[in-house]
C-alpha positions as CSV (number, residue, x, y, z in Angstrom):
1,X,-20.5,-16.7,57.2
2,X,-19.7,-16.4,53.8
3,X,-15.8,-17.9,52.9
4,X,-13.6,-15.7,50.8
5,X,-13.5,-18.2,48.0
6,X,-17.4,-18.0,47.6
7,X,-16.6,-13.9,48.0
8,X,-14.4,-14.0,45.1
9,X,-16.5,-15.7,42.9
10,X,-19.1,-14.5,42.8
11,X,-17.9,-10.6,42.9
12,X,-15.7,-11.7,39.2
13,X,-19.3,-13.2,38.0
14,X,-21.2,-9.8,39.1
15,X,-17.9,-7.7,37.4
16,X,-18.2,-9.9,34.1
17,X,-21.7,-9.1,33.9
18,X,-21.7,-5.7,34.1
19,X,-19.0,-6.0,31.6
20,X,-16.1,-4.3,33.3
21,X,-13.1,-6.2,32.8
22,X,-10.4,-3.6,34.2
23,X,-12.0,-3.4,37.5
24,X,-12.2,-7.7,37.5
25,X,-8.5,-8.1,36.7
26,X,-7.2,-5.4,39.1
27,X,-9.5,-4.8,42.0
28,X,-7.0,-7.8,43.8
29,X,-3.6,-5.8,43.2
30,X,-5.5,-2.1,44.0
31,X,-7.2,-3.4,46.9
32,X,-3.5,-4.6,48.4
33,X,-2.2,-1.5,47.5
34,X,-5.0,0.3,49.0
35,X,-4.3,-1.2,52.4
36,X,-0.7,-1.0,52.4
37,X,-1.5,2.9,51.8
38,X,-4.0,3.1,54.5
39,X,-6.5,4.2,51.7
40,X,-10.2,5.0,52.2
41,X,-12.7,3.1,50.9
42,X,-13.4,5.6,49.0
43,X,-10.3,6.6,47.5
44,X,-10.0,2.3,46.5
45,X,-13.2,2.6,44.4
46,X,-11.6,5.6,43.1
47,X,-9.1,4.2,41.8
48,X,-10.4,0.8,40.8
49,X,-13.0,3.0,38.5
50,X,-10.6,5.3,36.9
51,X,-8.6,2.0,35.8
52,X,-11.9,0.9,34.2
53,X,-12.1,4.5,32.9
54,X,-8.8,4.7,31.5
55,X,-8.9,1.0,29.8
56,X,-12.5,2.1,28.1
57,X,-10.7,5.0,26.3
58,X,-7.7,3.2,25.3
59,X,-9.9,0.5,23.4
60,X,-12.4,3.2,22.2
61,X,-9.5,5.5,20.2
62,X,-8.0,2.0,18.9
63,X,-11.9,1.1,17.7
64,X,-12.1,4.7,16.0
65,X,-8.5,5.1,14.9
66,X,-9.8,1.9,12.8
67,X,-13.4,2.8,12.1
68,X,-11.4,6.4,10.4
69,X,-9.8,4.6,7.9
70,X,-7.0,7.3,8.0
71,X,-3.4,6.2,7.2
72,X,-1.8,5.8,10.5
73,X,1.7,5.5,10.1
74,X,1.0,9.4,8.8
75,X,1.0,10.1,12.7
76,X,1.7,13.8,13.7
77,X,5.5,12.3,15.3
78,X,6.0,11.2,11.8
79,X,5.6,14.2,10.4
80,X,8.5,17.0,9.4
81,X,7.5,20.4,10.8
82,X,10.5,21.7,9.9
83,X,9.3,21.7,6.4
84,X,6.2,23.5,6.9
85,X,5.6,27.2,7.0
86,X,5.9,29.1,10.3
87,X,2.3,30.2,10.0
88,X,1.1,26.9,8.8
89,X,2.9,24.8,11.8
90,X,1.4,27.1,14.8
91,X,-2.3,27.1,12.6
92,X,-2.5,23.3,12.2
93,X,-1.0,23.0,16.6
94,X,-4.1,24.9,17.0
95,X,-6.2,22.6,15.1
96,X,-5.2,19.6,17.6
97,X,-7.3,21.5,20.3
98,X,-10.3,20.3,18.5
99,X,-12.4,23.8,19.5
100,X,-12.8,24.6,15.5
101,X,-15.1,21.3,15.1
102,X,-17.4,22.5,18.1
103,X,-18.1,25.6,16.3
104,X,-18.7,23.5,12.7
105,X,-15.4,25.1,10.8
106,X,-13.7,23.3,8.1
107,X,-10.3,23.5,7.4
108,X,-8.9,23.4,3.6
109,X,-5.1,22.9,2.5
110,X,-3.9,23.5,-0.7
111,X,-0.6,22.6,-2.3
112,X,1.2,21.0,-4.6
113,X,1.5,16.9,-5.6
114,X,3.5,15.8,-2.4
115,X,4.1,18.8,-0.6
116,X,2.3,17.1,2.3
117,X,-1.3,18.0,2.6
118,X,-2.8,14.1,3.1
119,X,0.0,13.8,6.1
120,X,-0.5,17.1,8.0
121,X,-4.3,16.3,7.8
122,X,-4.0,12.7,8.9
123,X,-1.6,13.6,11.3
124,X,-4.3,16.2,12.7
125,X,-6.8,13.7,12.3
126,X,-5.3,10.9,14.9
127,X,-4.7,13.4,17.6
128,X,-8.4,14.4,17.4
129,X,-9.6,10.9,17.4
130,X,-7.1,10.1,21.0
131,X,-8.7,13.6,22.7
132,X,-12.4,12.0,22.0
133,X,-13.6,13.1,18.5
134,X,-14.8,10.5,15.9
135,X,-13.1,11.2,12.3
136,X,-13.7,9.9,8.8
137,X,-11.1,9.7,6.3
138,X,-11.8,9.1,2.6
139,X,-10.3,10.0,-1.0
140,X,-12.6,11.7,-3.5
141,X,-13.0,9.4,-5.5
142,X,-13.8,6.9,-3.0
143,X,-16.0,8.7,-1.4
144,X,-17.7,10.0,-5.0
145,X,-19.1,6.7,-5.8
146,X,-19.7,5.5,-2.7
147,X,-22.4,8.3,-3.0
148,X,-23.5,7.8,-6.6
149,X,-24.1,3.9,-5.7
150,X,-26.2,4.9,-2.1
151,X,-28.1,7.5,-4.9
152,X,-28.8,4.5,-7.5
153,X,-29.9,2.5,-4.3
154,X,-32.3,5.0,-3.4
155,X,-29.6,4.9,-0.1
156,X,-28.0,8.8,-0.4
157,X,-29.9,10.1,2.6
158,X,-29.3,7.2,5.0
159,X,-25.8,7.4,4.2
160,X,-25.6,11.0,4.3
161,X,-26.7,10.7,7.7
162,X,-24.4,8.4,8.5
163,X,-21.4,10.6,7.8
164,X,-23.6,13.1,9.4
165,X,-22.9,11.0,12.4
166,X,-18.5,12.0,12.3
167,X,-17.7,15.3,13.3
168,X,-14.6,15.7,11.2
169,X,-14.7,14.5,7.4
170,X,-11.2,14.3,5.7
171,X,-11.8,14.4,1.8
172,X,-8.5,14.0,0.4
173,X,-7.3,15.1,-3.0
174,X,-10.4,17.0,-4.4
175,X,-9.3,17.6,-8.1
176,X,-6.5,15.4,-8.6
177,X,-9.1,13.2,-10.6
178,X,-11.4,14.5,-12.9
179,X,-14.9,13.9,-12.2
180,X,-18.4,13.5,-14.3
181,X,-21.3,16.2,-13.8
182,X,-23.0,13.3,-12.0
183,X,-20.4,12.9,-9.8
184,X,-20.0,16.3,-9.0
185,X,-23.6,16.5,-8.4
186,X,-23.5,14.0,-5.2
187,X,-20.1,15.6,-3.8
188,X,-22.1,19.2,-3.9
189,X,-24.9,17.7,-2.1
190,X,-22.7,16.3,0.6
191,X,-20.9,19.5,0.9
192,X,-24.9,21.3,1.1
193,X,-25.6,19.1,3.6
194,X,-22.4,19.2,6.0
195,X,-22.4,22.9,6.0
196,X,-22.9,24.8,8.9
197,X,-23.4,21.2,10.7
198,X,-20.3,19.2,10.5
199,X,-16.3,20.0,9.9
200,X,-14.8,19.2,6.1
201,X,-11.2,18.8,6.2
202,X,-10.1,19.0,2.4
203,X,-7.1,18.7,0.5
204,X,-6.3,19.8,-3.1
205,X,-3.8,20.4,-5.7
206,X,-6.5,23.4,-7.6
207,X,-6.7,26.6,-6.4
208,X,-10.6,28.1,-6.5
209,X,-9.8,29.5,-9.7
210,X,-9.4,25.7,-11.2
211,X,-12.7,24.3,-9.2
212,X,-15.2,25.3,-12.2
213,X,-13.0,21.9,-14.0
214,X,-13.9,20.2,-11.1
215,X,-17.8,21.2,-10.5
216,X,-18.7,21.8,-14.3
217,X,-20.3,25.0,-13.5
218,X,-19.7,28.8,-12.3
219,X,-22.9,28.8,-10.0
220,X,-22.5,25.4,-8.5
221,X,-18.6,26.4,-8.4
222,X,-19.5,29.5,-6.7
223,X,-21.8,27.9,-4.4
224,X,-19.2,25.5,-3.6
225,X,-16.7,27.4,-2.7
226,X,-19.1,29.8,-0.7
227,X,-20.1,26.9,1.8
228,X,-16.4,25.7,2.4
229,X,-14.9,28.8,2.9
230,X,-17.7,30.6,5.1
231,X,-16.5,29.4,8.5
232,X,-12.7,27.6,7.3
233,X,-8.5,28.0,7.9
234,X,-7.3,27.5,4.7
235,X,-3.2,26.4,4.9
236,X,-1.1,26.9,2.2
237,X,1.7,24.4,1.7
238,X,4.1,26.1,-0.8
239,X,6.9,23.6,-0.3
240,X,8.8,21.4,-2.5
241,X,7.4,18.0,-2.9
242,X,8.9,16.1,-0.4
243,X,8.8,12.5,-2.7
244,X,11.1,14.5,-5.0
245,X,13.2,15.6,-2.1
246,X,13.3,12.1,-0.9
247,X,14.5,11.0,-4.7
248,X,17.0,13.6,-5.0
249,X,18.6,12.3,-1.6
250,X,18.9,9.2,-2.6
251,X,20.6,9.7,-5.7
252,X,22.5,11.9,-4.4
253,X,23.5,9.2,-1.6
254,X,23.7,6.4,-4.1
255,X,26.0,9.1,-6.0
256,X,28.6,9.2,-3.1
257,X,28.4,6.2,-2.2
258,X,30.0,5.1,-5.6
259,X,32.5,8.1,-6.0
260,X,33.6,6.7,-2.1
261,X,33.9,3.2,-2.8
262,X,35.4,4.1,-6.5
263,X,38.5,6.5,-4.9
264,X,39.4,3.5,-2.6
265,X,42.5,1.9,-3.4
266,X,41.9,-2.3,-3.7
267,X,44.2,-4.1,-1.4
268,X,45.3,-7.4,-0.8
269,X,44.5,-10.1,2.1
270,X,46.7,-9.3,4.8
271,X,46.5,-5.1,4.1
272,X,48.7,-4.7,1.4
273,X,48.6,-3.3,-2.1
274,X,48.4,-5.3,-4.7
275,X,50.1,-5.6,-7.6
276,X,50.2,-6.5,-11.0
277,X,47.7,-3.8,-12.6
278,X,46.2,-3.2,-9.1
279,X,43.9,-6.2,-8.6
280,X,43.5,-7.3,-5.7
281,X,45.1,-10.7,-4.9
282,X,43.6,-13.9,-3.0
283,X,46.5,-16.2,-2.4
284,X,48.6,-14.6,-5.1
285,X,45.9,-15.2,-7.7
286,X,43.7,-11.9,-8.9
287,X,40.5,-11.6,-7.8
288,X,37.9,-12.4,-10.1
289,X,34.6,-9.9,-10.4
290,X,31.1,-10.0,-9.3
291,X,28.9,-12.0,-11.8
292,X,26.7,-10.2,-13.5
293,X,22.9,-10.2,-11.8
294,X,20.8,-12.6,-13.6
295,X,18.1,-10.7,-15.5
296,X,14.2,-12.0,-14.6
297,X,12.2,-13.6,-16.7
């Protein structure tokens, strides 16, 4: 008869080599549990595979959350809804369903310089990677001459397909930098070929009527525009720019701070006022001030 020991052994060799760690480290503490429970055979191996299961998609949305390349501590909890539109808050909630990237729609927000555009579409883009859908995330510029270099290479079609291969491109301030006629060339043919065959998530501080500065021409504009916006949700974020909200806060802060500390009346040790010109006084002598910080070289 074979002993337990042997038993053992040999099942966390077979485990290893069919590569399923989960099950390896807990079929020991399930199979206790199992019997305690009076659990069927069945309902063990349940159990023991949905651990291996569960453990597979934890480590695969950690591998693609890092393959995306999109700015995670912009996560949808970091994000103020509160600032958002009404309209723009329950359009993006639907967006986290993931149903528009099935049906090859792209979704476009435009706004001003930080009214929030890269973080409600990174946000979006996290929660679509943890339900199961792979995501790229690149700036425009980036991503513009990472496609003139694969066109020099005589590489644009491998690593069009490539990108072919992510259901849900983010391309990230389109416009904010001024592009060649070249350039705009290889972002038009990407555009061509995603259409109607994979999701473009875009954000930009032009409205169409600026995009001829962008694409150097009224047909290729047109033609543009006409792909994006054939299946698409477009959000408009007409907030404030939340940097310069930010700012203002912290002057104003820094602001109170200094009419709070400068309406305090200086004492002396032992919580009385001092005297003589209202210094304070440390063992009867006055206080002297702070040196001034030294100034870097």
């Amino acid at each position: 008869m074979v002993e337990h020991k042997d038993v053992k052994e040999r099942l966390l060799a077979l485990l290893k080599e069919l590569h399923l760690p989960a099950m390896r480290i807990s079929y020991e503490e399930l199979a206790r549990q199992a019997q305690q429970e009076g659990l069927s055979y069945e309902q063990y191996l349940l159990q023991l595979v949905e651990r291996e299961v569960q453990q597979r998609r934890h480590k695969r949305v950690e591998r693609w959350l890092h393959s995306s390349r999109l700015p995670l501590e912009k996560s949808w909890q970091a994000l103020d809804l509160k600032r958002l539109p009404v309209r723009v808050v329950q359009q993006a909630r639907t967006l986290l369903e993931g149903s528009f990237l099935d049906r090859h729609e792209n979704v476009l927000v435009f706004g001003q310089p930080g009214s929030g555009k890269t973080h409600l579409l990174s946000a979006v883009g996290q929660e679509l990677v943890r339900s199961g859908r792979r995501v790229l995330f690149s700036k425009c510029g980036l991503l513009v001459q990472q496609l003139l270099i694969a066109k020099r290479d005589l590489k644009l079609s491998r690593l069009l397909k490539q990108l072919a291969g992510y259901p849900a491109l983010i391309i990230d301030d389109l416009g904010y930098v001024q592009q060649s006629r070249e350039e705009m060339e290889v972002l038009f043919t990407l555009l061509a070929e995603r259409y109607e065959r994979g999701s473009v998530l875009l954000t930009s501080n032009l409205p169409f009527s600026g995009w001829e500065a962008i694409f150097k021409d009224p047909m290729t504009t047109a033609a543009a525009i006409d792909r994006l916006v054939h299946h698409a949700l477009i959000l408009e974020l007409n907030v404030p720019s939340y940097r310069a909200e930010q700012a203002r806060k912290n002057r104003q802060g820094r602001a109170g701070t200094e009419g709070s500390n400068a309406s305090k009346p200086l004492t002396a040790v032992g919580g009385e006022a001092a005297g003589g010109g209202g210094e304070a006084a440390v063992g009867g002598e006055a206080a002297s001030p702070p040196p001034p910080p030294k100034r870097e070289k």
